[in-house]
N, C-alpha and C positions, 0 to 999 in steps of 0.2 A: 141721788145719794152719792157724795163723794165725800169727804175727802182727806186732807193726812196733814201732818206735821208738818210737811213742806213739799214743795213741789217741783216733778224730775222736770228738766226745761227740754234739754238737748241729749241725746244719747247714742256714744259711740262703743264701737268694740275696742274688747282690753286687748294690748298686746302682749307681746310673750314674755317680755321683762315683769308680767305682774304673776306668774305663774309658777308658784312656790310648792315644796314638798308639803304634803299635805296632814302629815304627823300634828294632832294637838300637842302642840309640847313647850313653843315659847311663852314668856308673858305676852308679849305683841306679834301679833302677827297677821298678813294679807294677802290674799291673792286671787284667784280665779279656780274654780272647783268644777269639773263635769258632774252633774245631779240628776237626777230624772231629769235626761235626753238635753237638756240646756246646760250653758255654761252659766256660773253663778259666782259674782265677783263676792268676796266675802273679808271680816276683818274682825279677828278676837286681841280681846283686851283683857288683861285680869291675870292672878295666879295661877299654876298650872291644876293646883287642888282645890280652887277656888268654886264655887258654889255652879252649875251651869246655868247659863239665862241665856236664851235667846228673845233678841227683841229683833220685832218684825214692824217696820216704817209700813207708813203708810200711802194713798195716790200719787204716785211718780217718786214715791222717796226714795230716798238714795242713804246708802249708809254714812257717807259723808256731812250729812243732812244737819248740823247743827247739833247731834246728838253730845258732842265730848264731852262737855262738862256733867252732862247727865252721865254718861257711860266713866267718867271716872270715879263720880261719887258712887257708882255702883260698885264701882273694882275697889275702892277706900271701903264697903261693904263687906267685903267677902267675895263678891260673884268673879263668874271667869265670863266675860257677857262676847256673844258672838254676833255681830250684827249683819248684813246683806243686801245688796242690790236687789230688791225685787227684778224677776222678766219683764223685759221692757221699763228697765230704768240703768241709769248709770251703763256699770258696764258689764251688766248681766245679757244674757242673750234677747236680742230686741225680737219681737215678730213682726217686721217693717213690713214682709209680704205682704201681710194683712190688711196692711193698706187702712183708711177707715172703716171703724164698725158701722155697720147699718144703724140707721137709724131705729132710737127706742124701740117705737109705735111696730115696726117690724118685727122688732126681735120678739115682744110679747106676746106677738099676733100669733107668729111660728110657733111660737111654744104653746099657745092655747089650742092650736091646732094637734097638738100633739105631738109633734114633730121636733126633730134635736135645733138644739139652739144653734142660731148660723152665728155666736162670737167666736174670736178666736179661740179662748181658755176661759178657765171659771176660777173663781177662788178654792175652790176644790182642789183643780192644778195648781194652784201657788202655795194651799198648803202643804200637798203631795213635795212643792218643789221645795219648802223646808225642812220636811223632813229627810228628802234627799238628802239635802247638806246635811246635816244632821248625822246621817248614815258615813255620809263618807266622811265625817270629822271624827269618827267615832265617838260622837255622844248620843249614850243609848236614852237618855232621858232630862230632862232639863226645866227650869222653870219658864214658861210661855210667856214673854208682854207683847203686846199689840197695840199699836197706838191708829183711831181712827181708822181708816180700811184696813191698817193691819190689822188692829182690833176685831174686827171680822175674819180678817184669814186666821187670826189667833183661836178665836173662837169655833171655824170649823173645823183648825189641826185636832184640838182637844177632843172635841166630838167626836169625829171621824178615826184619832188614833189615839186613843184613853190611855195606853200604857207607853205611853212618849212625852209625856207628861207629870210635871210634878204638880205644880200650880198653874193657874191662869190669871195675868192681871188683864186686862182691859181698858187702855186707858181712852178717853174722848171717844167713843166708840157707839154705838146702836144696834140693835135687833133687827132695825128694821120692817119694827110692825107699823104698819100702813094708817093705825089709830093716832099713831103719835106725831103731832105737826114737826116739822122742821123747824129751825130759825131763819130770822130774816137775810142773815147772810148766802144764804142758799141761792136766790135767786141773780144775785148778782155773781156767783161763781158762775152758775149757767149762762150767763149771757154773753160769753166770749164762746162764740159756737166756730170760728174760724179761725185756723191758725196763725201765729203775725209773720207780720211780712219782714220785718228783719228782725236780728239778734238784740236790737234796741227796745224795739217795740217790744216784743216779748218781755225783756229786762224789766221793762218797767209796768206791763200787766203783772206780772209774778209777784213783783214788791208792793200793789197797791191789792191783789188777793191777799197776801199773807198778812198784809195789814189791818184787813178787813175783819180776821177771824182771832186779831189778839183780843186778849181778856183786857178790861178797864185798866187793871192793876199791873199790867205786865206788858212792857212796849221795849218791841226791841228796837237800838239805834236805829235810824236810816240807814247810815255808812256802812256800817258793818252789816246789818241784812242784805245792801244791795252787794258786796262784798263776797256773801256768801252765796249766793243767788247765782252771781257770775261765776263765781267758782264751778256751781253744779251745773252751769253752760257749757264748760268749757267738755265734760263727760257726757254732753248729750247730744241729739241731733235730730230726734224722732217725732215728727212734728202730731201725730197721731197716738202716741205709746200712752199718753192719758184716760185718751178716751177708750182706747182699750181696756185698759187696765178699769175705767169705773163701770162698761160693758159687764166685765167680768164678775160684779156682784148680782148684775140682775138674775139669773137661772137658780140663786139663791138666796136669792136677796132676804125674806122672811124667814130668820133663821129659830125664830122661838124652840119648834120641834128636836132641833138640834141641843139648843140653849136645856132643854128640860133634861138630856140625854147625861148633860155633864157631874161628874164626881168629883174629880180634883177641887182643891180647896182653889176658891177664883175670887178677888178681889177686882172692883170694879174702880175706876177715878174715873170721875169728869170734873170738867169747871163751872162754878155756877155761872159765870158767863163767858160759858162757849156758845155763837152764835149760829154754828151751824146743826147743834146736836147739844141740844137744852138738856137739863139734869131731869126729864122726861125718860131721857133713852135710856141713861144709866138706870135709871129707877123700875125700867122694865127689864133691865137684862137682869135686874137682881132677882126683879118678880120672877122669873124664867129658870135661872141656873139655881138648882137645889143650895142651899146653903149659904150661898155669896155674900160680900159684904160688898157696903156703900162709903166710897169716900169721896166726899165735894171737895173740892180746894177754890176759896174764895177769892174771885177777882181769875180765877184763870177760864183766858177762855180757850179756842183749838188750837192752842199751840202748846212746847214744852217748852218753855224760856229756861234761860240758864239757873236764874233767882229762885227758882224754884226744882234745879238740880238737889239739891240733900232732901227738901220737903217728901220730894216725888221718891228717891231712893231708901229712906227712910220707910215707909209708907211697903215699895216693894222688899226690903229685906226684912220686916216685921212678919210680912205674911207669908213670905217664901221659909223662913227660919220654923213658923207656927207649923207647915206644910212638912217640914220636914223632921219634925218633934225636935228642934232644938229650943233654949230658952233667948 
């Protein structure tokens, strides 16, 4: 079960030129934050009375990640939207000690045994680590998006801390109930089980994954993906921070339980063809979260392309405005 919007390639530590007064106060702003016990590179965009959104990337994303034209149609919205380095991506704090996870087959065995999961962190600790940031940004409440494995950390912040929470979107995202098949894409994400051998190599598996998981209707340039791709090279380095990071859904992987727990008003988007997480998953996280709604967007598959930046903000500032009694 992976995986996200884009993906983190290489990842280094920030240095002290990115380490800014921590006051919400500008329209832009960026730096590096101390959160629960990690450093956490972070970056808000928006008015300073503008609506709160935190979006949360997904498997290796990076807030760099291709988001802008989404994140600006957000802020032409109303939102003041704060985006972040996941742990172990960009230039949030890596856990390189960690070295690789053990293998699946092991980690499930431990834990059937009863015994504590030998992964580094769970998504539990990366929701924990958004709300960190959160805390120390002083934003006491905010509206939730999660895109793909965010989408899941998004989903166990809400659960786990109900009143930090205005709404939940969901976007490309899964419950991860074990009924519901994958897409075909899935199997070829797994099959690069070894990490490349140079900065080439990699360059050019990354561009032929994310290639993999666009929607029919929505293809981004060559040039400019591989562009952006080498760009999130140049912030990374951690040849393992992936597999960490998609370790960290299995101790919770089946999150229905959780899914039944939620209140906040949560809108769901997936794309009818997203190849790795079929409008199956959405349809069950709906069946799951009391109330929820269902939005397909046609021809998109796991990714967020720009072309469908207003579509997609659109969609979050209708449900965030309803959530918040405005018209």
């Amino acid at each position: 079960m992976l995986l996200a919007f884009s993906f983190t390639l290489f990842a280094c530590k920030g240095d002290a030129a990115d380490r800014q007064n921590n006051a919400v106060s500008a329209p832009h702003k960026s730096g590096i934050i101390h959160a629960n016990g990690i450093d956490i590179a972070y970056q808000i965009d928006g008015p300073v009375d503008g609506m709160p959104l935190v979006f949360i990337v997904g498997l290796g994303g990076q807030m760099s990640n291709g988001l802008d034209a989404t994140t600006a149609a957000l802020v032409e919205r109303g939102f003041r939207v704060v985006r972040f380095d996941n742990r172990d991506a960009g230039r949030s704090t890596h856990f390189s000690s960690a070295g690789a996870p053990p293998p699946l087959p092991d980690v499930i065995a431990t834990m059937q045994a009863g015994q504590k999961s030998p992964v580094a962190y769970t998504i539990l600790d990366m929701a924990r680590d958004t709300i960190g940031l959160m805390d120390a940004l002083g934003i006491q409440k905010a509206h939730i998006v999660g895109g793909s494995m965010g989408g899941m950390i998004a989903q166990t912040l809400v659960a786990n801390f109900p009143d930090r929470a205005i709404s939940l979107t969901s976007v490309s995202s899964t419950s991860v109930n074990p009924a519901i098949p994958y897409g075909p894409a899935l199997a070829g994400m797994m099959s690069a089980t070894t990490p490349a051998k140079t900065p080439q190599e990699q360059l050019d598996r990354q561009v032929a994954q994310f290639q993999a998981i666009e929607g029919s209707q929505y293809k981004e340039d060559p040039a400019i993906l591989r562009a952006r791709i080498r760009a999130q090279m140049s912030r990374s380095d951690d040849a393992f921070a992936n597999a960490r990071q998609n370790m960290a859904i299995i101790p919770y992987a089946d999150r229905r339980a959780w899914l039944k727990t939620i209140k906040v008003p949560t809108l769901v988007i997936q794309g009818t063809d997203d190849p790795l997480y079929p409008p199956a998953h959405a349809q069950d996280q709906v069946a799951n979260i009391p109330g929820a709604k269902l939005e397909l967007i046609a021809g998109m598959g796991h990714t967020l392309p720009d072309a469908l930046a207003g579509q997609f903000a659109d969609l979050v500032a209708v449900h965030a405005r309803a959530a918040e009694g405005k018209p």
